[in-house]
C-alpha positions in Angstrom: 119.1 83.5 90.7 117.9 80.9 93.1 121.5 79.6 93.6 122.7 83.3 94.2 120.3 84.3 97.0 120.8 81.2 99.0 124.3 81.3 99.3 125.0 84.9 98.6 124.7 86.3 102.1 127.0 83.6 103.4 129.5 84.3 100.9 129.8 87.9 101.7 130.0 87.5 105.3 133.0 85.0 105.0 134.9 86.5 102.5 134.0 90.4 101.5 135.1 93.7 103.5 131.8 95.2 104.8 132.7 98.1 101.9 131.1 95.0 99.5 127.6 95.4 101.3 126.1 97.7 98.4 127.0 95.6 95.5 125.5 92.7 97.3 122.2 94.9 98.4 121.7 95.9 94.5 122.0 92.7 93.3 119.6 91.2 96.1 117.0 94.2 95.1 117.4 92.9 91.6 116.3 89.8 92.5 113.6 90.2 94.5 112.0 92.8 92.0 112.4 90.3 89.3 110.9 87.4 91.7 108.0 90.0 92.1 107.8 90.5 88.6 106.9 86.6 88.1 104.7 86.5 91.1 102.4 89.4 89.2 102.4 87.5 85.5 102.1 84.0 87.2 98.9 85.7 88.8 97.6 87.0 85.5 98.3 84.6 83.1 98.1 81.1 85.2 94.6 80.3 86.0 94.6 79.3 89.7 98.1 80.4 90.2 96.5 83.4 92.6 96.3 82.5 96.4 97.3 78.8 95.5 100.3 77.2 97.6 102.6 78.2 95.0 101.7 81.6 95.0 101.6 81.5 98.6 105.3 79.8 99.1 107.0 82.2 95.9 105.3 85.3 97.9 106.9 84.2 101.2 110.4 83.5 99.8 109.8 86.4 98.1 109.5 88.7 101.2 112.3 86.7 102.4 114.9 88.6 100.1 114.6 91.3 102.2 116.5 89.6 105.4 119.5 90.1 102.6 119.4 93.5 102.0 122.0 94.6 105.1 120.6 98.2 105.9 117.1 96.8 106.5 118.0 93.3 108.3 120.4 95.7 110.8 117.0 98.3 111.1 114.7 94.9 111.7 117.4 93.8 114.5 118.9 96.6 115.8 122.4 96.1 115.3 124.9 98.8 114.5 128.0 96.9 114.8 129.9 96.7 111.3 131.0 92.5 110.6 134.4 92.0 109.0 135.0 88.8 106.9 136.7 86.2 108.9 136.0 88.2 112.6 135.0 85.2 114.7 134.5 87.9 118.0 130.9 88.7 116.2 128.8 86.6 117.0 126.7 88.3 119.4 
């Protein structure tokens, strides 16, 4: 899962039609829940798990999902321009 967020975005940029964006969103949603989901049993069953650095750096990466999830990353920036895969005359 690790593997999959951190290349996941780039891969859809470069090579899936904009029409791909849901599938990508679900699976990032996926993630992150399940991420969450460790976060919450780490905190309960690993005695000074809670508010360490770990808990601390999985929280923030965490969070960090969300920058992947295409309808909320265009509300963060403002952007309302579809991409297309391979379109080199986006980058704004």
């Amino acid at each position: 899962m690790v593997i999959y967020v951190l290349i996941a975005d780039d891969i859809k940029m470069a090579a899936f039609p904009k029409s791909a964006d849901d599938t990508f969103n679900v699976f990032a949603l996926i993630i992150m829940t399940i991420f969450a989901l460790e976060i919450f049993i780490n905190s309960l069953s690993s005695q000074g798990y809670l508010f360490s650095f770990y808990f601390w750096l999985d929280l923030f990466s965490t969070i960090s999902i969300i920058t992947d999830i295409t309808s909320i990353w265009d509300s963060i920036i403002g952007q309302t321009d579809d991409y297309q895969a391979g379109d080199p005359g986006n980058s704004e």
